[in-house]
TORROSE-953738 format. One record per residue (C-alpha): residue in three letters; x, y, z. Coordinates in steps of 0.25 Angstrom, whole numbers, padded with zeros to 4 digits, always signed. Layout:
% TORROSE-953738
alaXYZ...
***
This chain:
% TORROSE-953738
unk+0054+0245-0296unk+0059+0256-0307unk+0069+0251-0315unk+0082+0260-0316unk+0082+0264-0328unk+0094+0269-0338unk+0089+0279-0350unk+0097+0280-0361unk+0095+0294-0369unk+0099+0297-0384unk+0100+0311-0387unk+0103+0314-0403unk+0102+0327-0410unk+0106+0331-0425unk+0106+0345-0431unk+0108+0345-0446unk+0112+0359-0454unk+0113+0353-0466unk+0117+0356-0479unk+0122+0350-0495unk+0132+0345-0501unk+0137+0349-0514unk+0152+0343-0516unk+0155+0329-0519unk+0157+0317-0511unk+0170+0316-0502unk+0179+0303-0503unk+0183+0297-0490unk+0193+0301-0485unk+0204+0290-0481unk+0209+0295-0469unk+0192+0294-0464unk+0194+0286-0450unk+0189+0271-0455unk+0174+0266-0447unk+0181+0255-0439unk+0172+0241-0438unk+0166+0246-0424unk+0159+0258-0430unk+0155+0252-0443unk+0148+0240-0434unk+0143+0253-0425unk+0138+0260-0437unk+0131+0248-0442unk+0124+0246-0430unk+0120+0261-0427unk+0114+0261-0441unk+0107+0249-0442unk+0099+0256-0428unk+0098+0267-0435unk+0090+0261-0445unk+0082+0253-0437unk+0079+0262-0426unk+0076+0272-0436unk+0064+0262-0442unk+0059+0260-0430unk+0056+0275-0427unk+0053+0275-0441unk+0041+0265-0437unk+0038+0272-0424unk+0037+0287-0430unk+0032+0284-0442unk+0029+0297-0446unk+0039+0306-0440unk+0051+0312-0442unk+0063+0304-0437unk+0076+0309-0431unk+0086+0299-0423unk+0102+0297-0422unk+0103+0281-0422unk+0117+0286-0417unk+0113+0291-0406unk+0105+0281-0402unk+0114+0269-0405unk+0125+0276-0396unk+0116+0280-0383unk+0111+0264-0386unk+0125+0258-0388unk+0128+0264-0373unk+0116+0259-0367unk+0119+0245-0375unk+0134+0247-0366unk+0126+0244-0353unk+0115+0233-0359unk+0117+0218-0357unk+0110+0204-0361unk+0097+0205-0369unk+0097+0222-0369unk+0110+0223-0375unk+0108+0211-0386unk+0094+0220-0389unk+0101+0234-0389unk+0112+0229-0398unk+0103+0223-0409unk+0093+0235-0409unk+0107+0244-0411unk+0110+0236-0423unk+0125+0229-0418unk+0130+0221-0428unk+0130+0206-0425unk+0143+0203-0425unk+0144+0212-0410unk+0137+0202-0403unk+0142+0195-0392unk+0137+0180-0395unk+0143+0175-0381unk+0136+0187-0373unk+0124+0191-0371unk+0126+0199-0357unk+0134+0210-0369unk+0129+0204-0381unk+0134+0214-0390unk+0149+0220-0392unk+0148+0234-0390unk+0162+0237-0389unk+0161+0238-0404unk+0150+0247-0405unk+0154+0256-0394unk+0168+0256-0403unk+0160+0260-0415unk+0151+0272-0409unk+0164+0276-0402unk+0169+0279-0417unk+0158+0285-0422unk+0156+0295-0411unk+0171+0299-0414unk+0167+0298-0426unk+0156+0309-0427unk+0161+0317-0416unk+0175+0319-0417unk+0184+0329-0423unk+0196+0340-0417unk+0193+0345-0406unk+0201+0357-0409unk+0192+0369-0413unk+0202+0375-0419unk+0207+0361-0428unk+0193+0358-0431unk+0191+0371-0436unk+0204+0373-0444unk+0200+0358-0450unk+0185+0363-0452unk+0190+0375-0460unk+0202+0367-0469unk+0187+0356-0473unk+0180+0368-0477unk+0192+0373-0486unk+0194+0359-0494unk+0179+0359-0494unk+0177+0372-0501unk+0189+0366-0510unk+0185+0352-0514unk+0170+0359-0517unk+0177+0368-0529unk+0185+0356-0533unk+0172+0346-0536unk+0166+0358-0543unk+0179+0357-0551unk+0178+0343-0554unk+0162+0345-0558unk+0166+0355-0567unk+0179+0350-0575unk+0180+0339-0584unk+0186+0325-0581unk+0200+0327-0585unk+0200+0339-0578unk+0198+0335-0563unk+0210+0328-0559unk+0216+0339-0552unk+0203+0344-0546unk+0200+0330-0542unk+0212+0326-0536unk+0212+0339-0527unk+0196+0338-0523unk+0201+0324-0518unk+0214+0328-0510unk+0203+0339-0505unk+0192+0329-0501unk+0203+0319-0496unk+0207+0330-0485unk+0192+0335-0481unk+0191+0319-0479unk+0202+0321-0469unk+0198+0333-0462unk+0184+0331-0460unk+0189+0317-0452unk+0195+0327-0443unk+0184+0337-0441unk+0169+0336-0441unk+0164+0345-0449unk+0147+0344-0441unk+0145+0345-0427unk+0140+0333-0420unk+0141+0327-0407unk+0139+0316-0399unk+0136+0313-0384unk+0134+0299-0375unk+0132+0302-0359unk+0129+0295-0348unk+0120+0298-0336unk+0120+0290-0326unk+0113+0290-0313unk+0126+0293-0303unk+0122+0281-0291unk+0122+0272-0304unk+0133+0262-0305unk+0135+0262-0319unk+0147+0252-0324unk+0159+0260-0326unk+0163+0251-0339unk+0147+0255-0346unk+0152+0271-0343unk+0165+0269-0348unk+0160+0260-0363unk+0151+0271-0366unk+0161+0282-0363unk+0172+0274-0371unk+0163+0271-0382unk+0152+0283-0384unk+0159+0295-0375unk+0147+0295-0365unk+0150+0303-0355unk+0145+0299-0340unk+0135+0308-0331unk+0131+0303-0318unk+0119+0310-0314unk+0108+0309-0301unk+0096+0301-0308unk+0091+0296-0295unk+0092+0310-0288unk+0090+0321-0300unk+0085+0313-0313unk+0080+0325-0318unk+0092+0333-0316unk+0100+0321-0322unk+0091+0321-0335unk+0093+0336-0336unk+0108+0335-0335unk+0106+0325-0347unk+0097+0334-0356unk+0105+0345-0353unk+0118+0337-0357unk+0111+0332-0371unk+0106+0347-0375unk+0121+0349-0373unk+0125+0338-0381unk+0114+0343-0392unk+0117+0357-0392unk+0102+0359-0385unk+0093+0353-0396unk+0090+0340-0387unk+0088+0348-0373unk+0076+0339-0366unk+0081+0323-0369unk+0077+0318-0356unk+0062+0324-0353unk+0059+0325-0338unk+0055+0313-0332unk+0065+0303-0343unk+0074+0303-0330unk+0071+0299-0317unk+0077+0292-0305unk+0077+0277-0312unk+0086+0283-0322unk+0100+0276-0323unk+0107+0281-0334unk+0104+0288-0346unk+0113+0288-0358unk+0114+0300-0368unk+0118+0302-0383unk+0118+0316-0389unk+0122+0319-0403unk+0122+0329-0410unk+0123+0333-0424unk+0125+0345-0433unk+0130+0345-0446unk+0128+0355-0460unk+0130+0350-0474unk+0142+0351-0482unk+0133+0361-0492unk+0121+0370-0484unk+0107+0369-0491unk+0105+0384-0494unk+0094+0389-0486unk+0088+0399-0498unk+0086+0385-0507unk+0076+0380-0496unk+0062+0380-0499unk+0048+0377-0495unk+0044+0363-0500unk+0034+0353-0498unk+0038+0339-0489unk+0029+0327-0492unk+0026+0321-0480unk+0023+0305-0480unk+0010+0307-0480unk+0010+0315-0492unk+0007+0327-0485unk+0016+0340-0489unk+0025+0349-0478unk+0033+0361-0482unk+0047+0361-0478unk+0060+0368-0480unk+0066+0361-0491unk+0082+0363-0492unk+0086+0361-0507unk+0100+0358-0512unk+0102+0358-0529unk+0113+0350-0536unk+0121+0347-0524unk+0130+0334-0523unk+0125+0324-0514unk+0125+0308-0511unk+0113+0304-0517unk+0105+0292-0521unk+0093+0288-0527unk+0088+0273-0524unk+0076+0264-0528unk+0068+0256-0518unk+0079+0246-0519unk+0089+0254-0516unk+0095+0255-0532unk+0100+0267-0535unk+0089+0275-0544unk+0099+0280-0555unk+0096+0288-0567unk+0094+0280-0578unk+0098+0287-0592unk+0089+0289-0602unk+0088+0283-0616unk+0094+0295-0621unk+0105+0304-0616unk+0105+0313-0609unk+0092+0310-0599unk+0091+0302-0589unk+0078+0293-0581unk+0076+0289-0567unk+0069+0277-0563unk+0055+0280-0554unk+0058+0276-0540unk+0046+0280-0531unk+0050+0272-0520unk+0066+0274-0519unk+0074+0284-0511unk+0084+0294-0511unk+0096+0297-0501unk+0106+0309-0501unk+0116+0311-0492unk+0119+0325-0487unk+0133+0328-0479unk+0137+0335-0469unk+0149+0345-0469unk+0160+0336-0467unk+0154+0325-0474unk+0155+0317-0462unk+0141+0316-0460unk+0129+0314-0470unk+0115+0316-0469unk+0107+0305-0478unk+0093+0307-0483unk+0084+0296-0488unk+0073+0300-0495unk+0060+0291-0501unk+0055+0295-0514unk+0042+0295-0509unk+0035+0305-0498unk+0029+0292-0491unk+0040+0282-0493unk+0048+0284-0480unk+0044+0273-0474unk+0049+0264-0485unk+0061+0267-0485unk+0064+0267-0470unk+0061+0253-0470unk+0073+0251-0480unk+0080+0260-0471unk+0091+0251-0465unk+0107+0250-0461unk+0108+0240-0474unk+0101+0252-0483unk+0106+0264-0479unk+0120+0259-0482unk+0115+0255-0496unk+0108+0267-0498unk+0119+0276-0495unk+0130+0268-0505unk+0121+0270-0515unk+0122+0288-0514unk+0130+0295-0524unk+0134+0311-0524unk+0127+0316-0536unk+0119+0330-0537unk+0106+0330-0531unk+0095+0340-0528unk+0092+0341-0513unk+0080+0345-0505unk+0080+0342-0491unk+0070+0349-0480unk+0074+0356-0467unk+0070+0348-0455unk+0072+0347-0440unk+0068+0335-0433unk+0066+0332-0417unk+0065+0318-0413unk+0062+0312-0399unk+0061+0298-0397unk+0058+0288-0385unk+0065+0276-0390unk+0062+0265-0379unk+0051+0257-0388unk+0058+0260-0400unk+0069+0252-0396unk+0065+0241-0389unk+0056+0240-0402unk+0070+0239-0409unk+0073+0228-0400unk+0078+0231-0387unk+0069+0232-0377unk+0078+0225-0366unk+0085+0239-0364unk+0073+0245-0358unk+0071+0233-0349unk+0078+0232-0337unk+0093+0223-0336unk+0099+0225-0347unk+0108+0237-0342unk+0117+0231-0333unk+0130+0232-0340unk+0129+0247-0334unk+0131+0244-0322unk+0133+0232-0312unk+0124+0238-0300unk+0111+0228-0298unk+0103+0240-0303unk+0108+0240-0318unk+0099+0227-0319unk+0087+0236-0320unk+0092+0245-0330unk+0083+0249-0341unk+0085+0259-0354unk+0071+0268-0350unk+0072+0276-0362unk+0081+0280-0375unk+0077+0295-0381unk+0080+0299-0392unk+0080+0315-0397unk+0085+0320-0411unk+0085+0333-0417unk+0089+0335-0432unk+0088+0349-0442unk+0091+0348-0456unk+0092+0363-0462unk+0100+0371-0472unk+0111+0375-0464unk+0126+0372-0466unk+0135+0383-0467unk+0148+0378-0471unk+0145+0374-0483unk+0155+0363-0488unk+0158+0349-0497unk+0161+0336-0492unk+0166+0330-0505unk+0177+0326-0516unk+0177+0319-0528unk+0167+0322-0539unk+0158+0312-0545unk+0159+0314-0561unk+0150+0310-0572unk+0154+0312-0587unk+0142+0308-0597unk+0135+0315-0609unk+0123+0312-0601unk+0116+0323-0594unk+0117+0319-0578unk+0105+0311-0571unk+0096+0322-0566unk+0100+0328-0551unk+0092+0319-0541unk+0081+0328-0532unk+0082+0324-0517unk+0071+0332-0512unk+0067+0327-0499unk+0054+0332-0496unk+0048+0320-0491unk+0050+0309-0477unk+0065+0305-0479unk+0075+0299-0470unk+0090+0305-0464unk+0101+0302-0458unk+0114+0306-0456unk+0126+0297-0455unk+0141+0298-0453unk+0148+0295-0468unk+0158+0287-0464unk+0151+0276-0454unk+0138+0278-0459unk+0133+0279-0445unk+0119+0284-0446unk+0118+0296-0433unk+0106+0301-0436unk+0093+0296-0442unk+0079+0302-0447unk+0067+0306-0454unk+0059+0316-0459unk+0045+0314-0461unk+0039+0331-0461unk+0051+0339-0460unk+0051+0350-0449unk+0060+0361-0451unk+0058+0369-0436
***
């Protein structure tokens, strides 16, 4: 007997036209909406799967690119987590990383509280997506950022140019500046980047009216009874052709022909999408030809985008995790810097707005990528990232473009949970005798992501000025230069939720 079978689909998609940063860092504003214990203990969780899914891939395409939105996945797994009971809900929740204080120690039939995680990726969503819904007010807002940003960029050149005594005035007007950019850009987002839940159900099906309702409340899914049993494969093109719209065309074929057929009872779809350009465009004529060092040691040219001087939040760390500082010589004014062979460097690159950040961790060595993924955990990243400061760095990033498709069945039940493509542990779906054999068939997964030069309103997401005042010369300007196998990310600022997560291993740049 064939097992009716629900497949659950995540569609993800990220287009990034990036660019640099030149202005100092922004203070928090105090009006920020505050990250409530629901989304903190939502964000934990997402990024602790992020992490360890991303090892697992790590492991599995050993020597591929990487591209995924942990994000993504964690909400279109979160749904499917709504309907699970007894032993595939205990499993899904510890694979999704949920903290142990949200499990139900007198239940295993729902073992986990998901109330509090549903809370959570209701904020985020809101989060990331919202913003007026007037044209016309988002606009007007859009254009009043651009003009304090133009001002507080000509006040931290003032600051940098005048002495000590001379900055009170400047500085207290580049802080009433960044305190009202703080306040505007809570009220309009400043990139473009969408996020969609549906469901598709088979129209005979009984589904549980409260399991439609949580996942509408929660993650704004949106319900679309279709004819499985009678049309599957018009039913599976009504669904690519809904996630093409979600992704404005760049995922068109998420379901191939044949993924859908007559045992099909549900299948759930997340589409996100993402376009964002820096706060400061590279310029396209500093571009140049330069040699990427595989992890093999072999060489591949590559459109190498360069930005000189520019303010940036960097660090520098040894194998331990220290900061590698500059150590000042016996004699004024030099300066030495201890060896470190095996540590890493980070910078962080925001997006207009400064609401969303790109990170970039990158070995010193050409074939040490694989070290430091197996540092690469929740627990690190947060200590790697309190350890960046803004200070003037040299940058040098290739263009890329990465498209990723993966089949996630065995790398999740690799993860621990392979009751979820078992059949039984569906049944909080619905109460017809039938939901007892209902199985997850298959999770896919499609990404897409650029990284080029563009970024055409150029702007500054900043405030106060970091001052120095010494007879010493300054530590020499650090030199990211990535042209060799890195990791990125990008995150939301104020979370730290990680969306999207990857790495490239031989750029590819059409």
């Amino acid at each position: 007997m064939k097992h009716n079978i629900a497949r659950f689909v995540v569609v993800q998609l990220g287009v990034f036209a990036l660019g640099v940063c030149q202005a100092v860092w922004a203070a928090p504003s105090a009006q920020e909406k505050s990250v409530g214990p629901a989304t903190e203990q939502t964000v934990q969780a997402n990024n602790g799967f992020a992490m360890t899914l991303y090892r697992r891939l790590s492991q599995e395409h050993h020597k591929d690119n990487l591209f995924f939105s942990p994000y993504s996945l964690f909400s279109a797994l979160g749904m499917t987590l709504e309907g699970a009971r007894g032993e595939t809900a205990r499993q899904m929740g510890e694979v999704l990383r949920f903290p142990a204080d949200l499990r139900h120690a007198d239940s295993n039939e729902q073992p986990w509280d998901t109330a509090v995680i549903h809370t959570g990726v209701a904020d985020l969503k809101q989060r990331l997506s919202g913003g007026p819904t007037d044209p016309i007010q988002a606009r007007d807002i859009r254009s009043r950022i651009t003009s304090l940003e133009d001002e507080l960029d000509a006040l931290n050149r003032q600051l940098e140019q005048r002495s000590r005594h001379a900055q009170t005035e400047t500085e207290r007007r580049a802080i009433s500046v960044a305190a009202e950019l703080n306040t505007l850009r809570q009220q309009v987002n400043q990139y473009e980047l969408r996020v969609a839940n549906a469901l598709w159900g088979e129209q005979t099906f009984p589904f549980r009216p409260q399991f439609a309702r949580a996942l509408q409340r929660a993650y704004g899914a949106s319900s679309f009874p279709v004819d499985f049993l009678q049309a599957p494969d018009i039913a599976r093109l009504h669904i690519n052709a809904w996630t093409a719209q979600q992704t404005k065309n760049l995922i068109r074929n998420m379901l191939p022909p044949g993924s859908v057929d007559r045992t099909t009872r549900l299948v759930l779809t997340n589409a996100i999408y993402f376009k964002g350009t820096w706060a400061k465009p590279f310029q396209k004529q500093s571009t140049e030809t330069a040699d990427f060092t595989l992890f093999d040691g072999c060489r591949t040219p590559v459109q190498l985008m360069s930005a000189q001087q520019r303010r940036f939040r960097y660090a520098e760390l040894m194998p331990d995790s220290t900061p590698r500082e500059p150590i000042p010589g016996d004699e004024a004014p030099g300066w030495t810097l201890p060896p470190n062979p095996d540590g890493f460097q980070l910078l962080e690159l925001p997006y207009r707005g400064n609401t969303l950040s790109m990170l970039i961790i990158l070995p010193r060595r050409h074939d040490a990528i694989h070290e430091l993924e197996h540092r690469l955990t929740a627990e690190a990243l947060a200590t790697w990232l309190g350890r960046l400061s803004v200070q003037d760095v040299h940058v040098s990033l290739p263009r890329f473009r990465l498209e990723t498709s993966y089949s996630l069945t065995k790398t999740l039940s690799a993860l621990g949970m392979p009751a979820a493509f078992q059949a039984g542990g569906f049944t909080g779906m619905s109460d017809a005798p039938q939901a007892s054999r209902l199985a997850l068939s298959q999770v896919a997964h499609k990404a897409f992501v650029r990284v080029d030069e563009e970024g055409t309103e150029a702007a500054a997401a900043s405030a106060i000025t970091v001052r120095t005042t010494s007879i010493r010369l300054p530590p020499p300007t650090p030199v990211f230069r990535a042209d060799r196998p890195f990791v990125f990310l990008i995150r939301d600022n104020q979370t730290e939720a990680v969306l999207f997560l990857g790495r490239v291993m031989r750029p590819q740049d059409s």
